[in-house]
C-alpha positions in Angstrom: 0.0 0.0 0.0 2.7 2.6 0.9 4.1 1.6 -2.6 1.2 3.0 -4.2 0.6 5.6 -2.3 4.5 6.6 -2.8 4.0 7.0 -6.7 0.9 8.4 -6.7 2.4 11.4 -4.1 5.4 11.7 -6.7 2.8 12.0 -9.9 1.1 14.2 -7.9 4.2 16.9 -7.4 5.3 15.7 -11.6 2.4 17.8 -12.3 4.3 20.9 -11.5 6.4 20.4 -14.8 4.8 21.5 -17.5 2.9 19.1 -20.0 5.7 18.3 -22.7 8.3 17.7 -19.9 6.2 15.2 -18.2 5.2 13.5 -21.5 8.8 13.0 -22.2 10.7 12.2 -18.8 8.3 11.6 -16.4 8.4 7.9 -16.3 12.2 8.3 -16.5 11.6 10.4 -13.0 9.5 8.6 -11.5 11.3 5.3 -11.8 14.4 6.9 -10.6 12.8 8.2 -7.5 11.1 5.0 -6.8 14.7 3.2 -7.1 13.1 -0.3 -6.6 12.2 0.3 -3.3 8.1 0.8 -3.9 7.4 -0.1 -0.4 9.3 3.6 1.1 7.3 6.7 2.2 7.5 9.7 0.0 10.7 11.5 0.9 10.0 15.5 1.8 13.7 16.2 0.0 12.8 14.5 -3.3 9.0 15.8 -2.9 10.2 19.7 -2.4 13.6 18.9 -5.3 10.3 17.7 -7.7 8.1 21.0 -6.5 11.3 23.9 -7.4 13.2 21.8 -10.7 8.9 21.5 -11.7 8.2 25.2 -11.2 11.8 26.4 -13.0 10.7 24.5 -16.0 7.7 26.2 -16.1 9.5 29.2 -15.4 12.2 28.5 -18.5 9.4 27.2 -21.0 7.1 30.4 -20.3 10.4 32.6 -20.8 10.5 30.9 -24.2 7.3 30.7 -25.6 6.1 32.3 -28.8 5.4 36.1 -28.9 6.5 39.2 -26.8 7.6 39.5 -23.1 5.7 42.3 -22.7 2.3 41.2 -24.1 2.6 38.0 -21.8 3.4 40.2 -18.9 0.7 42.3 -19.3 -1.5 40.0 -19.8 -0.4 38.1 -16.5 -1.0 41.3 -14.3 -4.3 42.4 -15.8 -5.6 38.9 -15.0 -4.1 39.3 -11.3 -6.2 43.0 -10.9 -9.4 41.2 -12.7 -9.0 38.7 -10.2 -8.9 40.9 -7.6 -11.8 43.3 -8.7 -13.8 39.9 -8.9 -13.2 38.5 -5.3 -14.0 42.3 -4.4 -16.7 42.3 -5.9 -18.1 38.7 -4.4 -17.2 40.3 -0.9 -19.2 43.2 -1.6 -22.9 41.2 -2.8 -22.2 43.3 -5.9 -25.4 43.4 -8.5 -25.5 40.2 -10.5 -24.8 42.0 -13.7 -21.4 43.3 -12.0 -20.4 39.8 -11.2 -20.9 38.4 -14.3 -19.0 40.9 -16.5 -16.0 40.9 -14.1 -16.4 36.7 -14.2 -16.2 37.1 -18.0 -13.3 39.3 -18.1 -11.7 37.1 -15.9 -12.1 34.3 -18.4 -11.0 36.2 -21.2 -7.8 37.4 -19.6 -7.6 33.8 -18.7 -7.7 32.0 -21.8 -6.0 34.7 -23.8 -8.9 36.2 -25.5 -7.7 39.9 -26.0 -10.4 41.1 -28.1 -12.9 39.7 -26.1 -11.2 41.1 -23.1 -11.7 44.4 -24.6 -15.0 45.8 -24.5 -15.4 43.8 -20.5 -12.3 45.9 -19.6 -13.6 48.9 -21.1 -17.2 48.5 -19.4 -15.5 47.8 -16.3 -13.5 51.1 -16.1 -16.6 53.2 -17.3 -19.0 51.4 -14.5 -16.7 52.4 -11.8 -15.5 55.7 -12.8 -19.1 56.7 -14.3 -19.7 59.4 -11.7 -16.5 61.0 -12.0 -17.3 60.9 -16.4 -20.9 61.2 -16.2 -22.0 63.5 -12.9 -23.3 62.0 -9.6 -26.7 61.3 -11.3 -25.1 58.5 -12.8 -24.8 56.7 -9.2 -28.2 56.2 -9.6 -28.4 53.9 -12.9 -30.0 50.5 -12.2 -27.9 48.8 -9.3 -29.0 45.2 -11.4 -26.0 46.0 -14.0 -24.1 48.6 -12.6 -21.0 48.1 -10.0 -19.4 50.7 -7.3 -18.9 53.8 -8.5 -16.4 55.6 -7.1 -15.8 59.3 -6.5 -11.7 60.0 -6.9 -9.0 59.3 -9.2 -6.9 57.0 -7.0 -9.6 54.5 -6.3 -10.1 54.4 -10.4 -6.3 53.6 -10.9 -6.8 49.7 -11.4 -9.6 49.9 -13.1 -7.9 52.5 -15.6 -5.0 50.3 -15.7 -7.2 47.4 -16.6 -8.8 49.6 -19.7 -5.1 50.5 -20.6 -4.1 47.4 -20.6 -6.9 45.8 -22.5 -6.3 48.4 -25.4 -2.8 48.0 -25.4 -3.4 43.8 -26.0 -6.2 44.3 -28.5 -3.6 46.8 -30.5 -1.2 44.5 -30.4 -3.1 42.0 -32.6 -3.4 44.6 -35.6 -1.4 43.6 -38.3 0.0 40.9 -36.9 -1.1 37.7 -34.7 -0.4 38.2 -30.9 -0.1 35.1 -29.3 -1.1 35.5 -26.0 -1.6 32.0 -23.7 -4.1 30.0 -22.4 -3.4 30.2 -18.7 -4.4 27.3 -16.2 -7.7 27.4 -14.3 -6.2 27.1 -11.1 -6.6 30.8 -11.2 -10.5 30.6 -10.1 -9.0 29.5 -6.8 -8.9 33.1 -5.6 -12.8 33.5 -6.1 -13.5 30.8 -5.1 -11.9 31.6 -1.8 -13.4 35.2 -1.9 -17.0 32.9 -1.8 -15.5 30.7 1.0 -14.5 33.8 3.1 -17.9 36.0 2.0 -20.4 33.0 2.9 -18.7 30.8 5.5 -20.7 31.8 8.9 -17.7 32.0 11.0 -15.9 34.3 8.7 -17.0 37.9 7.7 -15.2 39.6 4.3 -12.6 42.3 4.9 -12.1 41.1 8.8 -8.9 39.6 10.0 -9.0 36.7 8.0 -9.7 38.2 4.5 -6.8 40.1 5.1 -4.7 37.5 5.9 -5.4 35.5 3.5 -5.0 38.5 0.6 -1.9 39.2 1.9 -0.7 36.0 2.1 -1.9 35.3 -1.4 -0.1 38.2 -2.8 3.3 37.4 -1.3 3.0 34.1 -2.7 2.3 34.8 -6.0 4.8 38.0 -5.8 7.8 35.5 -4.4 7.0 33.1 -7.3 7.8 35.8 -9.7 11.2 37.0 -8.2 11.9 33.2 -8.4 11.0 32.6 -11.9 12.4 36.2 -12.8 15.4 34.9 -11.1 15.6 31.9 -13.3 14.3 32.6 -16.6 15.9 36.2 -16.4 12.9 37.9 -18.3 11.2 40.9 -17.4 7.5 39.5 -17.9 7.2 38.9 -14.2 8.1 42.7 -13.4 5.6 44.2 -15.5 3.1 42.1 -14.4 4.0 42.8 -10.9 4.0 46.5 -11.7 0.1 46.3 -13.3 -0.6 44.9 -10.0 1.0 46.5 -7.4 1.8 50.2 -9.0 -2.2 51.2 -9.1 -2.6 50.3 -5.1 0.6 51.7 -4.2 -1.0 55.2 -5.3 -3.4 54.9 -2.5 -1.1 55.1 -0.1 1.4 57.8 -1.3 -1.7 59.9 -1.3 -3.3 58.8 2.1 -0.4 57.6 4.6 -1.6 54.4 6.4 -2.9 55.1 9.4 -1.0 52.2 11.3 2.2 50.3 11.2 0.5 46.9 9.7 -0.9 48.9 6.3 2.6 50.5 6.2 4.5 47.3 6.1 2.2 46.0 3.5 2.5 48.0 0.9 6.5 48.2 1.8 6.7 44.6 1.1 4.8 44.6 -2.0 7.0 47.3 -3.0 10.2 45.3 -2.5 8.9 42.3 -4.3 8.5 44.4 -7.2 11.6 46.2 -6.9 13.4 42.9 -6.1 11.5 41.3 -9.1 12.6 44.5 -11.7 16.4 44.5 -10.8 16.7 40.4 -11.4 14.8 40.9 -14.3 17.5 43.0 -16.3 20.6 41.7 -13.8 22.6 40.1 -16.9 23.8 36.9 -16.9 27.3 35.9 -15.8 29.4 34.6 -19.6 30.2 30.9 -18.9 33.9 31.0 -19.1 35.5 29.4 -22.0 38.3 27.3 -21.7 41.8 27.7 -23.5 43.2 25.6 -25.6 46.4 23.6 -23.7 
């Protein structure tokens, strides 16, 4: 039984190299690991060496896939804000019309669809930033379709970011195919956990544990990219960082957090990007070549 159980834990963890790589060495791994011993436990070294050399080839393979840095970068960090306007909106009972056009965008970011993306992006921005376009009157347009509108320019920033973003991908593909990827739908956890920590009855959104667990999910992702940055040495990870991080960051610079905890936030955040943007165009050391004897 612990033999099984031993290979299924290792397929499990193969799954962190991408598709191709397990297709092609996978069984070669697999049998090494298992050595002929199948009756072992999983060992945590092996299981955590599987995990990092699984996430590096995924790192390497997205730095070499077809098309620009930039337009899979961007791409990347307008699906993180769409994400987060989403589990916003679940935490805030938004109108059902509101959930289902930031659900959509989310899709279309996710699977690559930049013209699709588009007008969602677009409709997005002018929803929130209607009374600010419009005149307060406009607060007052059915609640059914219509999101938050908000009243100042820093509070618009991601949602502007979003539309520039969605114009600058749907430009891209004039004249010339953009090849923008299909990205996994392990994304949908984050909503999905913005439903669990919305509905749950012992947990309320924006207490103690939303917080938590936003933070925590940001650091996450934001460590993965210096990582992959790290490896890969492409600056797709920065700008995507930067979509994300630059629009909330202007909150702050224009109202100081009132307490030590917000401070040290957005500080962190800040590193992570900064960390992520100076790996990003570090160069990397020339292999030394050897002299002829």
């Amino acid at each position: 039984m612990s033999g099984v159980f031993t290979e299924r834990w290792y397929r499990l963890f193969l799954r962190a190299f991408p598709p191709g790589h397990r297709l092609e060495y996978g069984d070669e791994i697999l049998g090494t690991l298992l050595n002929d011993t199948p009756r072992r436990l999983p060992s945590p070294r092996e299981t955590a060496g599987l995990l990092t050399a699984g996430l590096a080839a995924r790192a390497r393979a997205a730095a070499g896939e077809a098309g620009p840095w930039w337009a899979d970068g961007a791409q990347l960090g307008l699906l993180t804000l769409a994400l987060a306007n989403l589990a916003y909106g679940i935490a805030d009972h938004a109108s059902p019309g509101w959930l289902i056009a930031s659900a959509a965008l989310v899709v279309a970011l996710l699977r690559g669809w930049a013209l699709l993306a588009l007008p969602l992006a677009l409709a997005v921005a002018f929803s929130t930033g209607r009374a600010m376009l419009v005149g307060a009157q406009a607060t007052a347009w059915p609640p059914q379709l219509f999101g938050p509108a908000y009243h100042n320019w820093v509070s618009l920033a991601p949602y502007g970011m979003l539309a520039i973003g969605a114009v600058t991908l749907a430009a891209g593909r004039v004249g010339r195919p953009l090849h923008l990827r299909a990205r996994p739908w392990g994304w949908l956890v984050i909503p999905a956990a913005a439903l669990a920590l919305t509905y749950m009855p012992w947990t309320w959104e924006y207490g103690e544990t939303w917080q938590l667990v936003r933070a925590g999910t940001e650091s996450v992702l934001l460590l993965s990219g210096v990582l992959a940055t790290a490896i890969a040495r492409s600056p797709r990870w920065a700008l995507a960082a930067a979509i994300y991080v630059v629009p909330g960051v202007t909150s702050p610079l224009t109202n100081p957090p009132s307490n030590p905890q917000d401070l040290g936030y957005w500080l962190t955040l800040t590193a992570l990007l900064l960390a992520m943007a100076a790996t990003a165009w570090r160069p990397q050391p020339i292999p030394e070549t050897r002299q002829p004897q």
